[in-house]
py3Dmol code that shows the C-alpha trace and the ligand (Angstrom):
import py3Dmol

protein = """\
ATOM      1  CA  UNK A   1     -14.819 -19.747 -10.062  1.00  0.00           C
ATOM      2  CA  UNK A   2     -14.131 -20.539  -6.367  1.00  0.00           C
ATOM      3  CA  UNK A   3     -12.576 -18.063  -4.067  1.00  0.00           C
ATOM      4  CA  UNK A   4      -9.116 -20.066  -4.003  1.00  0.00           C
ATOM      5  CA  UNK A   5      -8.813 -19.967  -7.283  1.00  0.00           C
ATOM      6  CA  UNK A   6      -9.674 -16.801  -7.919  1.00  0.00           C
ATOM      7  CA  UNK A   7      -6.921 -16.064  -4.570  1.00  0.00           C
ATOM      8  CA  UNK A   8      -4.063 -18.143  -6.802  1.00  0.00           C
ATOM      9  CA  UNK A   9      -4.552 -15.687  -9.688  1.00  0.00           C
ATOM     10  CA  UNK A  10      -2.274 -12.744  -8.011  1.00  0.00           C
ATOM     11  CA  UNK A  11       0.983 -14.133  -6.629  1.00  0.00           C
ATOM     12  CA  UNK A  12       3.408 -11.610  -7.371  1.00  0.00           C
ATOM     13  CA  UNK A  13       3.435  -8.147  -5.993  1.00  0.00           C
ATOM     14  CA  UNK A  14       6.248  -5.135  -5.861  1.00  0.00           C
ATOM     15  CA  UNK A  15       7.220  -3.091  -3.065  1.00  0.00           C
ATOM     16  CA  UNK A  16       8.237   0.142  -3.373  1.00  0.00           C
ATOM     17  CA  UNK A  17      10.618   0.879  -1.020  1.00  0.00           C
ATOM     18  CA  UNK A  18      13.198   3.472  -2.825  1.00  0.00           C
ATOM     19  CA  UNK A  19      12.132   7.088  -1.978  1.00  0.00           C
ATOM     20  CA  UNK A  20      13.814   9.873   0.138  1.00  0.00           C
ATOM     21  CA  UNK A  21      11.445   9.919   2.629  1.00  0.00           C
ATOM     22  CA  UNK A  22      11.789  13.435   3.334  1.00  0.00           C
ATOM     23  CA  UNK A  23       9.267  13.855   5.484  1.00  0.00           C
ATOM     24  CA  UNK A  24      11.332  11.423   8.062  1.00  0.00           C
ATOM     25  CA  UNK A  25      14.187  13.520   7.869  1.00  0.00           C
ATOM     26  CA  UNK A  26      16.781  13.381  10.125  1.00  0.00           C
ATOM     27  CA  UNK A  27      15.780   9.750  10.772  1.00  0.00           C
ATOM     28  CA  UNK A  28      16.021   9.090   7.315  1.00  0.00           C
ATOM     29  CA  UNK A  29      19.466   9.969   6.546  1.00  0.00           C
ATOM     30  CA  UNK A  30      20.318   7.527   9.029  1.00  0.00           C
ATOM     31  CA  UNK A  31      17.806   4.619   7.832  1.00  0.00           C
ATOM     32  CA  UNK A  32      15.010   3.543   5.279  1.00  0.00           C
ATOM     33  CA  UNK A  33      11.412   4.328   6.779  1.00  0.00           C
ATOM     34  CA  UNK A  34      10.434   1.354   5.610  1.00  0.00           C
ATOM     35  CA  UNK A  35      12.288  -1.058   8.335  1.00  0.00           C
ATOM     36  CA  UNK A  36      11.595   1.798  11.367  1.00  0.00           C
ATOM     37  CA  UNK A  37      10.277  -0.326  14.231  1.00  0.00           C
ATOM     38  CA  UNK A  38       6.414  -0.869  14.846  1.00  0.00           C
ATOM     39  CA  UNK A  39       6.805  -2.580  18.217  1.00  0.00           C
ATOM     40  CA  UNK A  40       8.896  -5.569  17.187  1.00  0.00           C
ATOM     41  CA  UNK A  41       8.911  -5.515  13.786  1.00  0.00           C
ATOM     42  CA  UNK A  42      10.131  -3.436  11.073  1.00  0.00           C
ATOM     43  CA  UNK A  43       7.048  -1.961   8.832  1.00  0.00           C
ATOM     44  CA  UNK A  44       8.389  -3.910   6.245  1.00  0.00           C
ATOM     45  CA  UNK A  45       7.837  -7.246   8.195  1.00  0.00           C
ATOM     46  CA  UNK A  46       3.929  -6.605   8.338  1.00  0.00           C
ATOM     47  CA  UNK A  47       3.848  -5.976   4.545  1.00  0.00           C
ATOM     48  CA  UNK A  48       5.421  -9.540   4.142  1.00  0.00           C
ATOM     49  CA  UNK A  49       3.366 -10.804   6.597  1.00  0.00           C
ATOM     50  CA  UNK A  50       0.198  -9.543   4.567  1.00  0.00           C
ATOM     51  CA  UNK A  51       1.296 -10.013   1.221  1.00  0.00           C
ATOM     52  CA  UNK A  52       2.079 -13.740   2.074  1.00  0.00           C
ATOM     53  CA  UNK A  53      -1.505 -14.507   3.648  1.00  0.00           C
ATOM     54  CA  UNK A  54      -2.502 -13.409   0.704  1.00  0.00           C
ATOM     55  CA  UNK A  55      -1.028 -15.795  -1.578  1.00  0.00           C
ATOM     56  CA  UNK A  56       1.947 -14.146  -2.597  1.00  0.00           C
ATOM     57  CA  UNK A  57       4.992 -16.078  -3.436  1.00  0.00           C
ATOM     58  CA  UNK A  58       7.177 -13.510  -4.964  1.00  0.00           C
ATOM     59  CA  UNK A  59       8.056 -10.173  -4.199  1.00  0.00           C
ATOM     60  CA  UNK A  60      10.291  -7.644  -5.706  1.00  0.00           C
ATOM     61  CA  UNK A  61      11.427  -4.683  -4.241  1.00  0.00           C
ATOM     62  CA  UNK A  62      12.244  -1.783  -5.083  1.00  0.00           C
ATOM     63  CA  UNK A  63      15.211  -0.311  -3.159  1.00  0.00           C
ATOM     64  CA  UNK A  64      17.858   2.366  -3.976  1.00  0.00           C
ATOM     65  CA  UNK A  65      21.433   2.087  -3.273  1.00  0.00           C
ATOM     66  CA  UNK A  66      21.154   4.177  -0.489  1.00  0.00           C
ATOM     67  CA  UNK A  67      18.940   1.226   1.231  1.00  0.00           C
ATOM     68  CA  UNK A  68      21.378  -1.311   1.355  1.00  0.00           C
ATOM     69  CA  UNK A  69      19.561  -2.696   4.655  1.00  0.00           C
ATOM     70  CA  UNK A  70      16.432  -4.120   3.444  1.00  0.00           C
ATOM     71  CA  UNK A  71      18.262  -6.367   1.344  1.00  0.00           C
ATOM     72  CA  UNK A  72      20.503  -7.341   3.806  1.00  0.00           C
ATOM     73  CA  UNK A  73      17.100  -7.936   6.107  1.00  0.00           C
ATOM     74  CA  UNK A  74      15.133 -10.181   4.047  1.00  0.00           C
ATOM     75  CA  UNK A  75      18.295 -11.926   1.852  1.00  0.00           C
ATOM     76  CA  UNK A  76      16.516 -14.176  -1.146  1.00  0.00           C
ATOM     77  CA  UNK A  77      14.151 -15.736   0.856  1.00  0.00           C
ATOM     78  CA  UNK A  78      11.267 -14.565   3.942  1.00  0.00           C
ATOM     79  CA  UNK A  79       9.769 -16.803   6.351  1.00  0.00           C
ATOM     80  CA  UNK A  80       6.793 -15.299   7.832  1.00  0.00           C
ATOM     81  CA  UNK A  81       5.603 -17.255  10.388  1.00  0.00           C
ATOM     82  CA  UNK A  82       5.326 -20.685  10.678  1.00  0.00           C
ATOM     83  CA  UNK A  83       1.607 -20.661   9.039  1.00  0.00           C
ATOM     84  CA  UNK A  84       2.657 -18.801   6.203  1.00  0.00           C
ATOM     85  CA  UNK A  85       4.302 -20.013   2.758  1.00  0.00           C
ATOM     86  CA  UNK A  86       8.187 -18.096   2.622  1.00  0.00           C
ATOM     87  CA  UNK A  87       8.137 -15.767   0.016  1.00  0.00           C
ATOM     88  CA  UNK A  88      11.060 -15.211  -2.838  1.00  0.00           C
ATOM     89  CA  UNK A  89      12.299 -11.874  -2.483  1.00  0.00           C
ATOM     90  CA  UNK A  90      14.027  -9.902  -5.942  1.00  0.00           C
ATOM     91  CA  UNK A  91      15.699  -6.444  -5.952  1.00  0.00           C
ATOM     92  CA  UNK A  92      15.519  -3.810  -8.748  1.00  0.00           C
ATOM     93  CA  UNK A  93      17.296  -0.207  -8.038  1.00  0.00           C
ATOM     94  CA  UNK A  94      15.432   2.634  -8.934  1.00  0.00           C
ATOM     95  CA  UNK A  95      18.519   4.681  -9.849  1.00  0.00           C
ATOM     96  CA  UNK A  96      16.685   8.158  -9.728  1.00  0.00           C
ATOM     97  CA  UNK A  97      13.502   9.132  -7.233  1.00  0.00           C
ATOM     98  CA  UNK A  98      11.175  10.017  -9.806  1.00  0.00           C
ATOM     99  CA  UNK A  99       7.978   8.615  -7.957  1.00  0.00           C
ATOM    100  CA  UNK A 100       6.178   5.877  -7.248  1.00  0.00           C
ATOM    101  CA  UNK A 101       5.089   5.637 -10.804  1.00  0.00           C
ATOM    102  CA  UNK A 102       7.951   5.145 -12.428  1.00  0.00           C
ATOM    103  CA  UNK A 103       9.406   2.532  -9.543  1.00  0.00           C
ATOM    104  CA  UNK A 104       6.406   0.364 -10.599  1.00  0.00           C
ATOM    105  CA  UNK A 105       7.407   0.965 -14.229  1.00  0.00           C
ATOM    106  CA  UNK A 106      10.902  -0.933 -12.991  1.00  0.00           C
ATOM    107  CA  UNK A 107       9.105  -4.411 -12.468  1.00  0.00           C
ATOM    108  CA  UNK A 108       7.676  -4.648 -16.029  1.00  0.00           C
ATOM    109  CA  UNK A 109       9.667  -7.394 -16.991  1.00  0.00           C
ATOM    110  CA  UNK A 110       9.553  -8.727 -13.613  1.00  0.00           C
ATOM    111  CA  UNK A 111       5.641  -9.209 -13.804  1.00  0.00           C
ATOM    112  CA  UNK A 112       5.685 -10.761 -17.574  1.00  0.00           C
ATOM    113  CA  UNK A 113       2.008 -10.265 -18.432  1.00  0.00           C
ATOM    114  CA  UNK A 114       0.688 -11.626 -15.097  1.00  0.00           C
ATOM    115  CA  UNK A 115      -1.457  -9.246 -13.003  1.00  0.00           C
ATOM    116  CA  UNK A 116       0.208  -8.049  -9.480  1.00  0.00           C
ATOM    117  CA  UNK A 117      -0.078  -6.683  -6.068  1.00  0.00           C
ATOM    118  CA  UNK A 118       1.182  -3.665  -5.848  1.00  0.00           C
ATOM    119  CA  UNK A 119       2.023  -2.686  -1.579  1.00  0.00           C
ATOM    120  CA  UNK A 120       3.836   0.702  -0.487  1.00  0.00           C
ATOM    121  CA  UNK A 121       7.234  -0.418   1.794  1.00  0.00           C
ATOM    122  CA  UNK A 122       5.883   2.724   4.211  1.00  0.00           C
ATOM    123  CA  UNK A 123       2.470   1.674   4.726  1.00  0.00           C
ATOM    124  CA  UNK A 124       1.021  -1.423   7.328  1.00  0.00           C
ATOM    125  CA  UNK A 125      -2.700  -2.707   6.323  1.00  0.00           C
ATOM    126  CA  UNK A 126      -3.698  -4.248   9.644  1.00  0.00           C
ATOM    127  CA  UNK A 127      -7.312  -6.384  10.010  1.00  0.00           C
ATOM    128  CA  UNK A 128      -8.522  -8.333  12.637  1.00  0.00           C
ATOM    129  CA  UNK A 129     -10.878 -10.079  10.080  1.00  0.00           C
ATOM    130  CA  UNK A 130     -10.916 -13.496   8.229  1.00  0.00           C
ATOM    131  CA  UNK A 131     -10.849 -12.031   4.851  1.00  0.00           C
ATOM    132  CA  UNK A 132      -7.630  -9.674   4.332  1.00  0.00           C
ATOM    133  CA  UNK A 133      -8.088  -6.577   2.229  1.00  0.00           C
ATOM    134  CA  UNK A 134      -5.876  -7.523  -0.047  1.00  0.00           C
ATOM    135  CA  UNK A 135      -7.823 -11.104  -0.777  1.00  0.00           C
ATOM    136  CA  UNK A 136     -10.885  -8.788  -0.839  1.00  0.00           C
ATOM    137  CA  UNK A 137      -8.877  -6.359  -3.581  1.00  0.00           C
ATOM    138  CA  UNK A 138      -7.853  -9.513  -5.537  1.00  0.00           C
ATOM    139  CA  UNK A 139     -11.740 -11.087  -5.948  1.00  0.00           C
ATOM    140  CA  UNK A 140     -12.922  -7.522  -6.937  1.00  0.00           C
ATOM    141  CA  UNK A 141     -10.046  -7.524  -9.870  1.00  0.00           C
ATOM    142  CA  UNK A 142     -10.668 -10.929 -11.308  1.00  0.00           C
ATOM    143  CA  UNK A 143     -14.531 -10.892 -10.346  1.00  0.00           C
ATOM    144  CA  UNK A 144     -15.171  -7.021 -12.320  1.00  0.00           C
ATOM    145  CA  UNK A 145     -12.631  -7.656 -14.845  1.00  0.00           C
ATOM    146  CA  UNK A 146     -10.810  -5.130 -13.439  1.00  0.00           C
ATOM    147  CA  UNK A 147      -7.671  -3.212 -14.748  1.00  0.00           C
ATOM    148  CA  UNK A 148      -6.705  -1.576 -11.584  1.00  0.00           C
ATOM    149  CA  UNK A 149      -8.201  -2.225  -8.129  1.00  0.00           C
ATOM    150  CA  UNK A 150      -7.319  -0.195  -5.194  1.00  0.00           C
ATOM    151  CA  UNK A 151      -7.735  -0.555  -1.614  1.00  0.00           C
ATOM    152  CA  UNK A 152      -9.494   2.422  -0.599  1.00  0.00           C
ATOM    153  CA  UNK A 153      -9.943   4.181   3.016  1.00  0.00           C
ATOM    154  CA  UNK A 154     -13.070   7.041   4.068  1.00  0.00           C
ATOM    155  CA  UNK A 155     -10.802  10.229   5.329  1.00  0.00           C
ATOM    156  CA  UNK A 156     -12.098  13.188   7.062  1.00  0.00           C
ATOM    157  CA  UNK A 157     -13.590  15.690   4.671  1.00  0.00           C
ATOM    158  CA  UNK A 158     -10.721  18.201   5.205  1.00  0.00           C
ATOM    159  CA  UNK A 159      -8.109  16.126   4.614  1.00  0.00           C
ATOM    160  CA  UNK A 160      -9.329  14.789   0.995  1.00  0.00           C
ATOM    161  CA  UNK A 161      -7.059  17.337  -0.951  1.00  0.00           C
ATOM    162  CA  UNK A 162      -3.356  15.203   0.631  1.00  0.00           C
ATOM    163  CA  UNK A 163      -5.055  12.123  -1.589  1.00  0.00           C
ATOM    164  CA  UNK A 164      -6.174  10.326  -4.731  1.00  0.00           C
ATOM    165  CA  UNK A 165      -9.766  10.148  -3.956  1.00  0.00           C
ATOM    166  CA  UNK A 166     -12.127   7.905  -5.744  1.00  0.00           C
ATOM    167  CA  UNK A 167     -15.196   9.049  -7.920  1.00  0.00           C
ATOM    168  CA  UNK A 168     -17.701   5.705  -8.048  1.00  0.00           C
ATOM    169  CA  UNK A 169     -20.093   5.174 -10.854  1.00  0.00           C
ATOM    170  CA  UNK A 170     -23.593   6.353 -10.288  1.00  0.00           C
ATOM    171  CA  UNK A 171     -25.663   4.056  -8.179  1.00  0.00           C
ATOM    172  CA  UNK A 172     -22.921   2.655  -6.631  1.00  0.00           C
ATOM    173  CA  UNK A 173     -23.977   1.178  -3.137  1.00  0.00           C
ATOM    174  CA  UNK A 174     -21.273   2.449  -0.739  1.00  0.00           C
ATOM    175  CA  UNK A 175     -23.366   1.485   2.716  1.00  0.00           C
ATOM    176  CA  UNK A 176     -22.530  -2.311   1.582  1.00  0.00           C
ATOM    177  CA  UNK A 177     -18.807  -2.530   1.895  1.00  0.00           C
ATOM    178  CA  UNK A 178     -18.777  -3.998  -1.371  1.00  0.00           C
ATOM    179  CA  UNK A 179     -16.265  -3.516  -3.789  1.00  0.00           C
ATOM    180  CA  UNK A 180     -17.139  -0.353  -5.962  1.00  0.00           C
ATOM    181  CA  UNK A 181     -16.649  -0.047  -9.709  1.00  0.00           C
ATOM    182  CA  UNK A 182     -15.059   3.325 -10.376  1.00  0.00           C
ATOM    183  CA  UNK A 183     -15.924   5.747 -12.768  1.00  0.00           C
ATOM    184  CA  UNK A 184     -12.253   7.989 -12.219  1.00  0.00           C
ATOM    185  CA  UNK A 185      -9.785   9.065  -9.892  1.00  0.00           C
ATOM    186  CA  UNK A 186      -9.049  12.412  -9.162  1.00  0.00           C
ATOM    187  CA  UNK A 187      -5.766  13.922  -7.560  1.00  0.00           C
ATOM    188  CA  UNK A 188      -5.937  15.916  -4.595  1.00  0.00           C
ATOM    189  CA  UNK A 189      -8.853  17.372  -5.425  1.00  0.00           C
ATOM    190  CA  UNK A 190     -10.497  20.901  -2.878  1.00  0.00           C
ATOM    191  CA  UNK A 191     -12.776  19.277  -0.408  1.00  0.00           C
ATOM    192  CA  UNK A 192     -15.926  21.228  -2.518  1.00  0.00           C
ATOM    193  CA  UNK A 193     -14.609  19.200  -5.743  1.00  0.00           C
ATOM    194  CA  UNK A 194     -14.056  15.733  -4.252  1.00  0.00           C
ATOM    195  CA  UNK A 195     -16.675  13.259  -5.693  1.00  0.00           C
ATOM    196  CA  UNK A 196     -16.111  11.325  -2.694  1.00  0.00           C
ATOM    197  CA  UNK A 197     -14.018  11.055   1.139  1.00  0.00           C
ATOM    198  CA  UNK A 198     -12.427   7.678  -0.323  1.00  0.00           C
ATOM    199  CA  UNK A 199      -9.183   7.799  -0.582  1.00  0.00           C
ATOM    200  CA  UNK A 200      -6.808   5.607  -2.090  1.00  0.00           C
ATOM    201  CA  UNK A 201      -4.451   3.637   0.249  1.00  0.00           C
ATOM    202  CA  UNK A 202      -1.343   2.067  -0.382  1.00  0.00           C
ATOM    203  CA  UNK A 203      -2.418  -0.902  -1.906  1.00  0.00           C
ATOM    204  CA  UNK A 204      -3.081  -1.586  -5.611  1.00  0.00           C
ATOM    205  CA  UNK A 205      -3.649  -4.930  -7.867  1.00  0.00           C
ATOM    206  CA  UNK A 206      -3.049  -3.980 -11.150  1.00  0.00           C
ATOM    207  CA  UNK A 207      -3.001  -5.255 -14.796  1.00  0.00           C
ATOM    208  CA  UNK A 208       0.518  -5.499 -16.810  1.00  0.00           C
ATOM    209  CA  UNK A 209      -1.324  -3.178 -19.478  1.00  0.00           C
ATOM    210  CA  UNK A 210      -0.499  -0.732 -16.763  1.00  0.00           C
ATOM    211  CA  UNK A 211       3.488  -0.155 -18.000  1.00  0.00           C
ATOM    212  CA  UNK A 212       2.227   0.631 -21.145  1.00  0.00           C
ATOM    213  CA  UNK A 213       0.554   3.457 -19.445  1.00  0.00           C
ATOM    214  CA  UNK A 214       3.276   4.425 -16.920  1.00  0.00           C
ATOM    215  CA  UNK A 215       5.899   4.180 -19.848  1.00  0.00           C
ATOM    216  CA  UNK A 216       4.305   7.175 -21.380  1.00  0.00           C
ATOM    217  CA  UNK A 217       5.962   8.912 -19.117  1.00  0.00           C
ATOM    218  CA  UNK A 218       3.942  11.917 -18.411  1.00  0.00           C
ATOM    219  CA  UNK A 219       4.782  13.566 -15.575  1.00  0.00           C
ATOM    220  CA  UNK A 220       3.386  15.878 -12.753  1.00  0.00           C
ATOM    221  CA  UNK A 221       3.890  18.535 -11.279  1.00  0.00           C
ATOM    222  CA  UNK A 222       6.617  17.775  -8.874  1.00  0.00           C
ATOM    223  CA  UNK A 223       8.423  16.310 -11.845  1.00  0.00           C
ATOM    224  CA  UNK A 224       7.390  12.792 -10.984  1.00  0.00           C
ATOM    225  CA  UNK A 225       5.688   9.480 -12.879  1.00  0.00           C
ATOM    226  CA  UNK A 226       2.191   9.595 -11.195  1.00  0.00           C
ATOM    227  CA  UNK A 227       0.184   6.180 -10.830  1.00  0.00           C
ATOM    228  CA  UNK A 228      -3.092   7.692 -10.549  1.00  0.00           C
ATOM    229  CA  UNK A 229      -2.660   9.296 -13.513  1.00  0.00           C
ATOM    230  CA  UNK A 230      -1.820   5.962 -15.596  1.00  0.00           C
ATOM    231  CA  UNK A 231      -4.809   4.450 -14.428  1.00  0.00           C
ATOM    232  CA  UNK A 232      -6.949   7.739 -15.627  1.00  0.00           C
ATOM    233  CA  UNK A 233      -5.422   7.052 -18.879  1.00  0.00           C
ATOM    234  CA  UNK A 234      -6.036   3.936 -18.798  1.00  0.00           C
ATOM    235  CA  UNK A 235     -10.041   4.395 -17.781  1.00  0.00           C
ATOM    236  CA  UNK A 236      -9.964   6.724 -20.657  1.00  0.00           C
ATOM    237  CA  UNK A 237      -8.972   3.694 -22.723  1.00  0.00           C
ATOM    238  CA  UNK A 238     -11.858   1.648 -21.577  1.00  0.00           C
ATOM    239  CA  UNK A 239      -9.750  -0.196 -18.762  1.00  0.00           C
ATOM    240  CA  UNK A 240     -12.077  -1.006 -15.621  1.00  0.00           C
ATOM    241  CA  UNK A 241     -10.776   0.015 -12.275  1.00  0.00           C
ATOM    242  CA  UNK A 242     -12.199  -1.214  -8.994  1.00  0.00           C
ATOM    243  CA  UNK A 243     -12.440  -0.224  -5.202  1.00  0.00           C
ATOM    244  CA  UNK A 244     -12.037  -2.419  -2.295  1.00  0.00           C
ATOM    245  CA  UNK A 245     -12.737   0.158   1.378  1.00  0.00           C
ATOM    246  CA  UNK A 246     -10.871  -0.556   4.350  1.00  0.00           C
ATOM    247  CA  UNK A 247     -13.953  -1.820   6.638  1.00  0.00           C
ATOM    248  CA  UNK A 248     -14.669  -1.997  10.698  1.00  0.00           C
ATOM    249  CA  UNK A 249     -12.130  -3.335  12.233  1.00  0.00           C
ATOM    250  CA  UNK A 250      -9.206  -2.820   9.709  1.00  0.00           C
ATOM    251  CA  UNK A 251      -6.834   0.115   9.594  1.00  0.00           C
ATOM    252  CA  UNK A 252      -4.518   1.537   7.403  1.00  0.00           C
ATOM    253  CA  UNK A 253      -1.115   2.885   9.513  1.00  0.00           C
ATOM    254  CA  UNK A 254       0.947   5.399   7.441  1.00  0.00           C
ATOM    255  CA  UNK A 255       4.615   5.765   8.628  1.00  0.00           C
ATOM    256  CA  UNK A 256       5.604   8.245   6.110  1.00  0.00           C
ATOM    257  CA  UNK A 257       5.429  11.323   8.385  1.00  0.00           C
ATOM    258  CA  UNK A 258       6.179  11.158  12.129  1.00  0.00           C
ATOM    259  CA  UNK A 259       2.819  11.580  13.724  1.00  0.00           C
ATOM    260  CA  UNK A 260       1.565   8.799  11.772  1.00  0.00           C
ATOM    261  CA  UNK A 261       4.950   6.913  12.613  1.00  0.00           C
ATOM    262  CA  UNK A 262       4.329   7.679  16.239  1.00  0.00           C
ATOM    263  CA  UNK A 263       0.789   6.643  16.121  1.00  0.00           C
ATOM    264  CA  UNK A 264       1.613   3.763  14.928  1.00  0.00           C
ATOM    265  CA  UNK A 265       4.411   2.076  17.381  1.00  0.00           C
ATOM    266  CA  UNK A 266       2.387   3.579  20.538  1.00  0.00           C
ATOM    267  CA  UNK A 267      -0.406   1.712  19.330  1.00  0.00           C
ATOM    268  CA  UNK A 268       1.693  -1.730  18.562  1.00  0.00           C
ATOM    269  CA  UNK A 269       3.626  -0.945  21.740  1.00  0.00           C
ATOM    270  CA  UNK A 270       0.881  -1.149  24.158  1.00  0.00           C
ATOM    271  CA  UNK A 271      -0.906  -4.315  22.376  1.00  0.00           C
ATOM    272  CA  UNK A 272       2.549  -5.841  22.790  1.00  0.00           C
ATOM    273  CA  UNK A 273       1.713  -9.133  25.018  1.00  0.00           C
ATOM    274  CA  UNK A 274       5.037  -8.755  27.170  1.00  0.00           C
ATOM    275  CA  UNK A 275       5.117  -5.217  27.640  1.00  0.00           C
ATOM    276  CA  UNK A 276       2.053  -3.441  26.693  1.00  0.00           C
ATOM    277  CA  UNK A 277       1.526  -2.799  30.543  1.00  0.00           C
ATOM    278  CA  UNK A 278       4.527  -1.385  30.442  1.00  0.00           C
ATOM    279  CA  UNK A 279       4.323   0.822  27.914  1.00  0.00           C
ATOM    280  CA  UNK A 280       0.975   2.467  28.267  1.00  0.00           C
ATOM    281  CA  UNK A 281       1.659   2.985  31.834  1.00  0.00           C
ATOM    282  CA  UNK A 282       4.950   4.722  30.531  1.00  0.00           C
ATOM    283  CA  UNK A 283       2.246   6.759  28.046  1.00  0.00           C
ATOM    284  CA  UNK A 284      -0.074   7.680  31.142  1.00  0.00           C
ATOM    285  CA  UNK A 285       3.049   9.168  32.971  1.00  0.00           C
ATOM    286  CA  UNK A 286       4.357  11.012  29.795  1.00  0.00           C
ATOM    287  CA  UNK A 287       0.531  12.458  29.732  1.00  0.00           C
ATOM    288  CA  UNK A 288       0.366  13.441  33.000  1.00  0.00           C
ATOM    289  CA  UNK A 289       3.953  15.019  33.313  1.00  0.00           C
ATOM    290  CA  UNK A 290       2.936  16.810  30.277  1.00  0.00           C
ATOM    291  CA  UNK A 291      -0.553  18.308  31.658  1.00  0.00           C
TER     292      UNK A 291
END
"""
ligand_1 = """\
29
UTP
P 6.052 8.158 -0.602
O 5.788 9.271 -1.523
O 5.257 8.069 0.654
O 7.574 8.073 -0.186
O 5.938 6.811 -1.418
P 8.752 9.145 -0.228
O 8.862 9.765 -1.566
O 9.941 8.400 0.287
O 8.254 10.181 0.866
P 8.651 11.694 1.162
O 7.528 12.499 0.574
O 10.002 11.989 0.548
O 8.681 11.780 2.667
C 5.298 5.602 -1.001
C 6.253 4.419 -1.179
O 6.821 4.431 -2.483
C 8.225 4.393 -2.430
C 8.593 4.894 -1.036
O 9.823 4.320 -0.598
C 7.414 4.470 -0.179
O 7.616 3.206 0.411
N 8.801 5.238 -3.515
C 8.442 6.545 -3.641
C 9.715 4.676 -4.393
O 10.055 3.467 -4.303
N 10.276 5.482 -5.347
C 9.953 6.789 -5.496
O 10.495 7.467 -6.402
C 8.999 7.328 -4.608
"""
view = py3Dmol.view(width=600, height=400)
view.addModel(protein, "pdb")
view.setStyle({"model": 0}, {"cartoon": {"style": "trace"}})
view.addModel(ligand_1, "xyz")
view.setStyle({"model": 1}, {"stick": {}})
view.zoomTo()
view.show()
């Protein structure tokens, strides 16, 4: 199979873009993380961006009724940029916040039985390469017959208990970049139990066998519909699942929290062609009145 075609298998994906986001409180009270600025574009307009180089032509959101803006933002219809195919945008309300897996269990009859992309509304995947992550994430899941693929990101060991981190199958070459074949995924596990520093990030292509799992409806401890767990259950069941790392010269930018929201416009602020002189001289005078 070529790489295009393999590319034109995946070209739906859901957004989930309904939670509190109470981590961004006050902001959030006032509007959805998802379109906060990241120099001059809402976080929301990168995700489109991606998902459309990637050979998406649909997306559905998932929104709330307390986000009436990113409907009003992107309408029925999202032009990119002129290189990029518009995308055909769909809403579905997640009524109650009972996590992301159960706003992924909205889209089910959304998806039919076609396999989609799955990308978080809070999250920006940024490359400077050819290949996106998400194209990368897509091969892996038609290539190893995958059931879930995830895009996956090495994180500090002391920080490995905030994630889902990755366990690969023995022998595994993780030097390569390659995608990995996965033997399970385990929640927030101690840094001494982690079977790896891979985390996964924001980014999923899964199988519609998936809502079969997620419609179980098992939920954790914070009273929520987990979507690491479905895809344990669903590796219990003999379903493959895949890993696709984040390699040099690609990043994934978090706004959920506001040091990660921070980092994230300084950084698009001062690569901003106009004004990034601007504003990291602005930077280096809020540093030095600081000091
Ligand atoms: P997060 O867990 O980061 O978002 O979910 P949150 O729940 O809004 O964050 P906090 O913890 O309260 O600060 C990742 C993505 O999934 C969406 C969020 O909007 C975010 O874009 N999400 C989360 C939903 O759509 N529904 C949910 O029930 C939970």
């Amino acid at each position: 199979m070529s790489e295009q075609s393999s590319l034109q298998r995946v070209t739906r994906a859901v957004v989930p873009a309904a939670g509190l986001g109470t981590r961004l409180r006050p902001l959030t009270y006032a509007f959805p993380k998802e379109l906060l600025p990241v120099g001059r574009k809402p976080v929301l307009g990168y995700v489109m961006e991606e998902l459309a180089g990637a050979g998406i032509t649909d997306v559905l959101f998932i929104v709330s009724d307390a986000k009436p803006q990113i409907r009003g933002y992107f309408g029925e219809h999202f032009q990119p940029e002129a290189s990029l195919s518009e995308l055909n945008c769909s809403y579905i309300v997640q009524e109650e916040q009972k996590g992301l897996g159960h706003a992924i269990a909205l889209a089910r009859h959304w998806c039919g039985n076609e396999a989609f992309a799955v990308a978080f509304g809070d999250c920006i995947v940024d490359t400077t390469r050819e290949t996106t992550p998400l194209q990368r994430m897509v091969q892996a899941h038609v290539y190893g017959k995958s059931s879930a693929t995830t895009l996956v990101e090495t994180v500090p060991l002391e920080r490995v208990s905030r994630y889902g981190i990755v366990a690969p199958e023995p022998g595994a070459n993780l030097e390569s970049g390659d995608a990995i074949k996965l033997a399970d995924i385990v929640e927030k596990p101690s840094p001494e139990a982690a079977p790896s520093r891979m985390a996964v990030a924001a980014r999923w292509v899964l199988n519609a066998s998936i809502f079969e799992y997620l419609n179980r409806g098992a939920l954790d401890e914070r009273g929520e519909i987990n979507l690491t767990d479905a895809v344990r259950m669903q590796m219990r069941d003999g379903g493959l699942a895949w890993a696709a790392p984040l390699l040099a010269g690609e990043a994934r930018r978090d706004i959920g929290n506001f040091g990660s929201f921070f980092s994230a416009f300084i950084r698009a602020a001062v690569s901003d062609p106009e004004y990034g002189d601007l504003a990291a001289s602005a930077a280096r005078e809020a540093l030095s009145s600081k000091a």
